[in-house]
VMD Tcl script that builds the backbone (N, CA, C; Angstrom):
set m [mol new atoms 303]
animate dup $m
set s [atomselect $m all]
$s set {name element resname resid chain x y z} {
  {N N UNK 1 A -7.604 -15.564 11.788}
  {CA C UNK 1 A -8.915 -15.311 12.286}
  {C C UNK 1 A -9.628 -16.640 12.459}
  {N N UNK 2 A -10.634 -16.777 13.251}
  {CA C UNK 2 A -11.567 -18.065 13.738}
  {C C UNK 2 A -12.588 -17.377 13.428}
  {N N UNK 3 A -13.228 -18.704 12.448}
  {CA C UNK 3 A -14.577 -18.088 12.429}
  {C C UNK 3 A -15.043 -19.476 12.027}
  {N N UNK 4 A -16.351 -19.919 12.829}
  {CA C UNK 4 A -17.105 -21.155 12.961}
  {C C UNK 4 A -16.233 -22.483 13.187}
  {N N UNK 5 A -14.877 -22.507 14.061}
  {CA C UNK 5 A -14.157 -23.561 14.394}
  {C C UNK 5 A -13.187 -23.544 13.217}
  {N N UNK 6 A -12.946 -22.597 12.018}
  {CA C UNK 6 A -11.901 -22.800 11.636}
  {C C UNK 6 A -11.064 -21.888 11.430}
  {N N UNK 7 A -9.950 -21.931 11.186}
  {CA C UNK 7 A -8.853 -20.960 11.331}
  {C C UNK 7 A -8.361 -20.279 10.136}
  {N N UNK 8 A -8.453 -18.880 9.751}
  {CA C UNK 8 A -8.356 -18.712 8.504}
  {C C UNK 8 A -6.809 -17.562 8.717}
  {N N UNK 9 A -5.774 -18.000 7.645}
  {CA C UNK 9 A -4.828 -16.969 7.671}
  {C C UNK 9 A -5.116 -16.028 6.414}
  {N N UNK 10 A -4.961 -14.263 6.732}
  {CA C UNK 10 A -5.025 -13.346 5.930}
  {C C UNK 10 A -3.509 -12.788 5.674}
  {N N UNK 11 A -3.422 -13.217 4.318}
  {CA C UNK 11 A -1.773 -12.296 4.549}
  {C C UNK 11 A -2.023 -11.058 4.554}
  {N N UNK 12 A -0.628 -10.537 5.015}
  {CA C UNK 12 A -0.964 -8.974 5.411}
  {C C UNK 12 A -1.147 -8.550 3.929}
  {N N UNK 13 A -0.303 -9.035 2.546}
  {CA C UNK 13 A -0.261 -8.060 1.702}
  {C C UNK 13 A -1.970 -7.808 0.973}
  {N N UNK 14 A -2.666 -8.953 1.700}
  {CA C UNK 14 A -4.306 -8.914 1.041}
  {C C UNK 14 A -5.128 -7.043 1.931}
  {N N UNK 15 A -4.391 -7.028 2.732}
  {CA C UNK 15 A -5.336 -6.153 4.405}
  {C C UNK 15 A -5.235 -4.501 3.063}
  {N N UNK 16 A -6.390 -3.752 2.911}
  {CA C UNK 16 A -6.125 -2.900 2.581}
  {C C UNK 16 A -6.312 -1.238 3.626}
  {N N UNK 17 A -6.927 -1.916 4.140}
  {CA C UNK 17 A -7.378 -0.387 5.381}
  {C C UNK 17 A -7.769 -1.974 6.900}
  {N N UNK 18 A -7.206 -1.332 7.758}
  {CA C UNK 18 A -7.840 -1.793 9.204}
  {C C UNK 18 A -8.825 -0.453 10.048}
  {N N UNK 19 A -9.653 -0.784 10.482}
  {CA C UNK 19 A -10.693 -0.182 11.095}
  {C C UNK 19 A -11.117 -0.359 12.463}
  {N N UNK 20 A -10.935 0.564 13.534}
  {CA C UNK 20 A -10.972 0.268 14.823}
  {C C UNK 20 A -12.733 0.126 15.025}
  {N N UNK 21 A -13.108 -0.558 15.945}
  {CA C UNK 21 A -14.270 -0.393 16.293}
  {C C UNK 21 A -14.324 -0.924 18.268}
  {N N UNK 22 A -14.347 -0.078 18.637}
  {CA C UNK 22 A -14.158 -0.245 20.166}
  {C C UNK 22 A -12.984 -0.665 20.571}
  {N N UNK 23 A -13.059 -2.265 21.130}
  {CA C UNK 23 A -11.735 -3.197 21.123}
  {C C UNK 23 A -11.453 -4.370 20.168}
  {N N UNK 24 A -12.216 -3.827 19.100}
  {CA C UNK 24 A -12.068 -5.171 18.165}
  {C C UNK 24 A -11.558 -3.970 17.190}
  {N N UNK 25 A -11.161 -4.937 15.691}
  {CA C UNK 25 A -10.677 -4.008 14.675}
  {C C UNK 25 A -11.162 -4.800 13.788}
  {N N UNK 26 A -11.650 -4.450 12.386}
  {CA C UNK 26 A -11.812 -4.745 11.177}
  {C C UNK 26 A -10.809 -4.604 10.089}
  {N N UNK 27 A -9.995 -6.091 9.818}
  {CA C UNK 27 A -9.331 -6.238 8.702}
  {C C UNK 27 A -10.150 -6.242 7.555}
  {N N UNK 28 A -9.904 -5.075 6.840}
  {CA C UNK 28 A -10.669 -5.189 5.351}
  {C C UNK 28 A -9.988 -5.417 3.925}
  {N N UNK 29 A -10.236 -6.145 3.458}
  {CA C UNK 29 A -9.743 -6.739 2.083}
  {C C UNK 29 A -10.181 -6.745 0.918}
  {N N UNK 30 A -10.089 -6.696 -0.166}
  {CA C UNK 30 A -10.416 -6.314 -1.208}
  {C C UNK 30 A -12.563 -6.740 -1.108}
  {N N UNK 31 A -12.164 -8.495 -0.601}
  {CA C UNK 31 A -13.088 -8.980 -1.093}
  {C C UNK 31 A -14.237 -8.972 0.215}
  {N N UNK 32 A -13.663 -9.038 1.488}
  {CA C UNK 32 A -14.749 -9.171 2.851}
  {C C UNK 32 A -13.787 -8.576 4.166}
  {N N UNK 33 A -14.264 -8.325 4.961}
  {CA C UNK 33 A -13.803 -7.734 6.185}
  {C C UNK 33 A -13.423 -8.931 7.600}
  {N N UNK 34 A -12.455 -8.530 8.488}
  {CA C UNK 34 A -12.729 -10.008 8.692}
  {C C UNK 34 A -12.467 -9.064 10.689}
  {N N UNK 35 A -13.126 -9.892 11.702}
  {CA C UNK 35 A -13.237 -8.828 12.689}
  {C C UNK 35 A -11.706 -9.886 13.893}
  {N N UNK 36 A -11.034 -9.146 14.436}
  {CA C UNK 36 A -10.441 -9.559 15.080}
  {C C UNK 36 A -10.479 -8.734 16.832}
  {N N UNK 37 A -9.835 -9.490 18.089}
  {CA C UNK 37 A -9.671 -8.637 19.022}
  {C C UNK 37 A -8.523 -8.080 18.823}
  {N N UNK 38 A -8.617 -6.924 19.306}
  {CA C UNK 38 A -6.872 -6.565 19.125}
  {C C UNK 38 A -7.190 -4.573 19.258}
  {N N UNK 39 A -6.364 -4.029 19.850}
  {CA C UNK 39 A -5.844 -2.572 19.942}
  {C C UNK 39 A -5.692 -2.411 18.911}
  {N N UNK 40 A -5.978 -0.781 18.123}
  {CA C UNK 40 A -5.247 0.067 17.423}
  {C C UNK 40 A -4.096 0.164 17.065}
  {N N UNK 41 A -3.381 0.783 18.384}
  {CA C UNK 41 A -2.303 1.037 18.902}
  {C C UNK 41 A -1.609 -0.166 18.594}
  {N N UNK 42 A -1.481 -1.500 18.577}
  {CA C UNK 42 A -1.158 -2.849 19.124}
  {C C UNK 42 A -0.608 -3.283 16.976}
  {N N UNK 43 A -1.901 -2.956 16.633}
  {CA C UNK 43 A -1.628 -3.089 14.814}
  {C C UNK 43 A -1.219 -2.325 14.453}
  {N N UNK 44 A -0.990 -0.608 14.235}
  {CA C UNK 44 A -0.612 0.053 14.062}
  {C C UNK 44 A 1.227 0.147 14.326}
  {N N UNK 45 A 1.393 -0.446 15.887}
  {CA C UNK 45 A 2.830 -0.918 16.109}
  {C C UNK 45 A 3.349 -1.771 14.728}
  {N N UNK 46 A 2.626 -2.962 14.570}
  {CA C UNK 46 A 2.947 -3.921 13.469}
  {C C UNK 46 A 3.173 -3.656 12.148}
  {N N UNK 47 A 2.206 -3.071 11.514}
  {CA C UNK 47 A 2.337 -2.569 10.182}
  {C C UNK 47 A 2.716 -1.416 10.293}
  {N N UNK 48 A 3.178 -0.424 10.213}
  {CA C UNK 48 A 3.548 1.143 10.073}
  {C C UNK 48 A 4.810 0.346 9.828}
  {N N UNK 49 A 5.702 -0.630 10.055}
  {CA C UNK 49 A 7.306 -0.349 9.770}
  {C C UNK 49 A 6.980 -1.288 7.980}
  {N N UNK 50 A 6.010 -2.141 7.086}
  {CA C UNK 50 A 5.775 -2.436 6.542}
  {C C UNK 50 A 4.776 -1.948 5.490}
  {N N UNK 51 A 4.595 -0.591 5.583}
  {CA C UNK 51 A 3.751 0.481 4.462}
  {C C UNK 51 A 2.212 0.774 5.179}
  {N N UNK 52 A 2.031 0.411 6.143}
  {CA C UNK 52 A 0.606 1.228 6.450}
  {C C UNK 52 A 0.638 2.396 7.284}
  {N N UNK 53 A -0.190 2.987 7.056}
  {CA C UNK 53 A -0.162 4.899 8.066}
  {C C UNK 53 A -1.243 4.555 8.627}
  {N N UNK 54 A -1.670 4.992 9.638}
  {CA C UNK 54 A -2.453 5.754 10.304}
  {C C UNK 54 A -2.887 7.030 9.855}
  {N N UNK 55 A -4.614 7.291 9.248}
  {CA C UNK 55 A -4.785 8.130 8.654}
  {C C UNK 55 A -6.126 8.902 9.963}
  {N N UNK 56 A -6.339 8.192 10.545}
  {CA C UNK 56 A -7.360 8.666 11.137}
  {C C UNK 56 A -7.306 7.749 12.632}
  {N N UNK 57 A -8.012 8.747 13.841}
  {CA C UNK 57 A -7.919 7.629 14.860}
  {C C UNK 57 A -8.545 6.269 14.616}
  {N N UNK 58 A -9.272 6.376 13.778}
  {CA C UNK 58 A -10.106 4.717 13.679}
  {C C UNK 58 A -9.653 3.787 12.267}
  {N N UNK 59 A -8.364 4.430 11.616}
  {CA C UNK 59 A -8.256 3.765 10.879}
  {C C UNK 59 A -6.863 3.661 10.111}
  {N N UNK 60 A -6.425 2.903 9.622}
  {CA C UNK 60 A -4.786 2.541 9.157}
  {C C UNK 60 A -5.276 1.876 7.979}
  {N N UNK 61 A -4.584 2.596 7.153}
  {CA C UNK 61 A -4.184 2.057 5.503}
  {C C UNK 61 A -2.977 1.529 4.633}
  {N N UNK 62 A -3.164 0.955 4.351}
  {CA C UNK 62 A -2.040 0.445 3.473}
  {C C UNK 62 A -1.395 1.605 2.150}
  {N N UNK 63 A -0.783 2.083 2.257}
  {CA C UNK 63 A 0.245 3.517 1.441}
  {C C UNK 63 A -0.139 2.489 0.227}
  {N N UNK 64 A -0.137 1.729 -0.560}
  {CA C UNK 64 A -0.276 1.429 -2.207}
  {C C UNK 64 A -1.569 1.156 -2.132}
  {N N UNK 65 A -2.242 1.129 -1.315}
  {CA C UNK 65 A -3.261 0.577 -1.899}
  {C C UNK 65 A -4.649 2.415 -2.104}
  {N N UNK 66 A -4.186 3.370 -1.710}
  {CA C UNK 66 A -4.397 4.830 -2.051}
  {C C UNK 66 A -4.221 5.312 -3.814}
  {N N UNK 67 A -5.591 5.538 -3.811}
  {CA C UNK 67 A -5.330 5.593 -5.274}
  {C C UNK 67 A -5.653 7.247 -5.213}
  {N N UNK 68 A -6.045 7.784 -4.427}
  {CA C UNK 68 A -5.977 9.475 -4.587}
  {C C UNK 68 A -6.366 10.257 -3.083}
  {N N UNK 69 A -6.232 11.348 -3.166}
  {CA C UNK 69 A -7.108 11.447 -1.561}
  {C C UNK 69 A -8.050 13.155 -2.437}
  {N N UNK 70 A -9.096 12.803 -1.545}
  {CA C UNK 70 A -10.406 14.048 -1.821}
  {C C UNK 70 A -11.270 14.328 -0.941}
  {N N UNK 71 A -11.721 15.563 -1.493}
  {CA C UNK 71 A -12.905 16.229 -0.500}
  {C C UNK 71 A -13.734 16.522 -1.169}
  {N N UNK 72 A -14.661 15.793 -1.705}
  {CA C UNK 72 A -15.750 16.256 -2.101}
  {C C UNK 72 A -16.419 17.484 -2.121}
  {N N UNK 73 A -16.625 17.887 -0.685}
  {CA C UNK 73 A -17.893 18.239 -0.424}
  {C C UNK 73 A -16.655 19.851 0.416}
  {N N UNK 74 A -15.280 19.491 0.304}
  {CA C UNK 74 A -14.663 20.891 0.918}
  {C C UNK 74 A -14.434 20.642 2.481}
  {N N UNK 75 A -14.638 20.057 2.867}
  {CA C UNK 75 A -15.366 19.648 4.433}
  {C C UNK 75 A -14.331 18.238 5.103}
  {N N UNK 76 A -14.812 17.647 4.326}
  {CA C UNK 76 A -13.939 16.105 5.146}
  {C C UNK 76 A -13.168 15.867 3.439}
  {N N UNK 77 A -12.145 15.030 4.326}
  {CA C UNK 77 A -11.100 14.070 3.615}
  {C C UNK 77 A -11.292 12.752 3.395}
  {N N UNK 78 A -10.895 12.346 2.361}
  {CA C UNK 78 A -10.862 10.821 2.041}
  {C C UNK 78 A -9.858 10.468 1.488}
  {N N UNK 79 A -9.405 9.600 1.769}
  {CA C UNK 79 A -8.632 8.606 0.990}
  {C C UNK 79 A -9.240 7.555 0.217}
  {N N UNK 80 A -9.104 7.291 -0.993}
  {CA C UNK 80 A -9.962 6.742 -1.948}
  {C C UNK 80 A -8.808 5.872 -2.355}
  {N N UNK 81 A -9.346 4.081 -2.023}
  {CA C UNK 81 A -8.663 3.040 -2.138}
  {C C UNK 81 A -8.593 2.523 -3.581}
  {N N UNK 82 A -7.656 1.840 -4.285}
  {CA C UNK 82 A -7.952 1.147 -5.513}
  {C C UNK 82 A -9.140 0.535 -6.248}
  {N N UNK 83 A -9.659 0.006 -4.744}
  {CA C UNK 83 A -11.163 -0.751 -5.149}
  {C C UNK 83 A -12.302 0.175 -4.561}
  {N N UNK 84 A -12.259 1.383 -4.459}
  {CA C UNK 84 A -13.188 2.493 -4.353}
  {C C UNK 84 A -13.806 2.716 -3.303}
  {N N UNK 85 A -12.891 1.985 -2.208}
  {CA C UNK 85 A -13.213 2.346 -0.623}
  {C C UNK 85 A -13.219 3.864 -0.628}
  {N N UNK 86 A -13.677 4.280 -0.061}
  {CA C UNK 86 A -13.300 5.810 1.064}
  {C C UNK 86 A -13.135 5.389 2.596}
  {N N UNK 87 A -11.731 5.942 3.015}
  {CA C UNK 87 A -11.767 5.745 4.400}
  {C C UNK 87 A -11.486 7.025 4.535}
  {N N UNK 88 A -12.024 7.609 6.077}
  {CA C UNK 88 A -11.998 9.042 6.338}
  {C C UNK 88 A -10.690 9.141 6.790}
  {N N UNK 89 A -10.101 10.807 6.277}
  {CA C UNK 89 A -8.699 10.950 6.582}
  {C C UNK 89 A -8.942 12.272 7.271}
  {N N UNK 90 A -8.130 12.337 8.855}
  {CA C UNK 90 A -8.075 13.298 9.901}
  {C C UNK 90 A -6.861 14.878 9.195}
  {N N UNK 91 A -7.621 15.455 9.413}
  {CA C UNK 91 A -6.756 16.669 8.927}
  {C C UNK 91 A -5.227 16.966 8.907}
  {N N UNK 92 A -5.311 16.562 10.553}
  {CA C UNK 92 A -4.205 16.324 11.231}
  {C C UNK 92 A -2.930 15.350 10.508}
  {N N UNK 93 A -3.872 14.281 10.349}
  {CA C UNK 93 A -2.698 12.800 9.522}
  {C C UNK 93 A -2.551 13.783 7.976}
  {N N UNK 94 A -3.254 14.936 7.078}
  {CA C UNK 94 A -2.741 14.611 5.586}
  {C C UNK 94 A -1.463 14.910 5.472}
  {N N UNK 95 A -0.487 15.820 6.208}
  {CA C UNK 95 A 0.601 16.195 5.736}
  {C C UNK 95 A 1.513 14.804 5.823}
  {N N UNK 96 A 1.238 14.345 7.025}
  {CA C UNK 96 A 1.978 12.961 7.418}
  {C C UNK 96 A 1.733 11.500 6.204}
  {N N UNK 97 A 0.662 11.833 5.468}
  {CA C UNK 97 A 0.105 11.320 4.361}
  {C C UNK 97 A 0.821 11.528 2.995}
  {N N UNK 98 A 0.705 13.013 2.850}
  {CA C UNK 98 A 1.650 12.699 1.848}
  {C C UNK 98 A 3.166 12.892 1.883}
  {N N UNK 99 A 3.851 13.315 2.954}
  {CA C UNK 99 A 5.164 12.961 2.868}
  {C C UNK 99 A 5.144 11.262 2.463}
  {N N UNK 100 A 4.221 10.584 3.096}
  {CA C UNK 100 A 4.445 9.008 3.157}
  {C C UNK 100 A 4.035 8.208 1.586}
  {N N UNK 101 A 3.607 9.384 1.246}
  {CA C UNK 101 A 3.332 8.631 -0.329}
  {C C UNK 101 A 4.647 9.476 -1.680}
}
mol reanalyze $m
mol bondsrecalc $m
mol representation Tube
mol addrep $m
């Protein structure tokens, strides 16, 4: 990533959820988020053969870094990260979810 003229490398094993937002995506990490250009589709190719799913159209997680998945409220899904993210999980992705865990 570039950010203010310098070049910062994120290893993948830091990335715990990526987050689409239009045509950019948000690498998120334990400690800060970091914004890159780049497709869904394009990261999702990359990591899925190295432990991340696709849990939702806007978002790909890293399989260890899932510390439970819930519904609060009966209604929506979450996947609830080690460090107490919630990223929303599509109905559609849970079965594909937990075969993968």
């Amino acid at each position: 990533m570039t950010e203010h003229g310098t070049v910062h490398v994120v290893p993948v094993r830091d990335i715990e959820w990526v987050q689409a937002d239009g045509y950019n995506l948000w690498l998120h990490t334990a400690t800060r988020a970091w914004l890159i250009r780049e497709r869904m589709h394009r990261m999702e190719a990359r990591l899925q053969p190295i432990g991340f799913l696709r849990v939702h159209r806007s978002a790909l997680v890293r399989l260890n870094a899932i510390q439970s998945i819930e519904s609060p409220d009966n209604t929506e899904l979450s996947a609830v990260l080690h460090s107490g993210t919630r990223v929303k999980l599509a109905r559609d992705r849970l079965n594909a979810l937990r075969n993968a865990l």
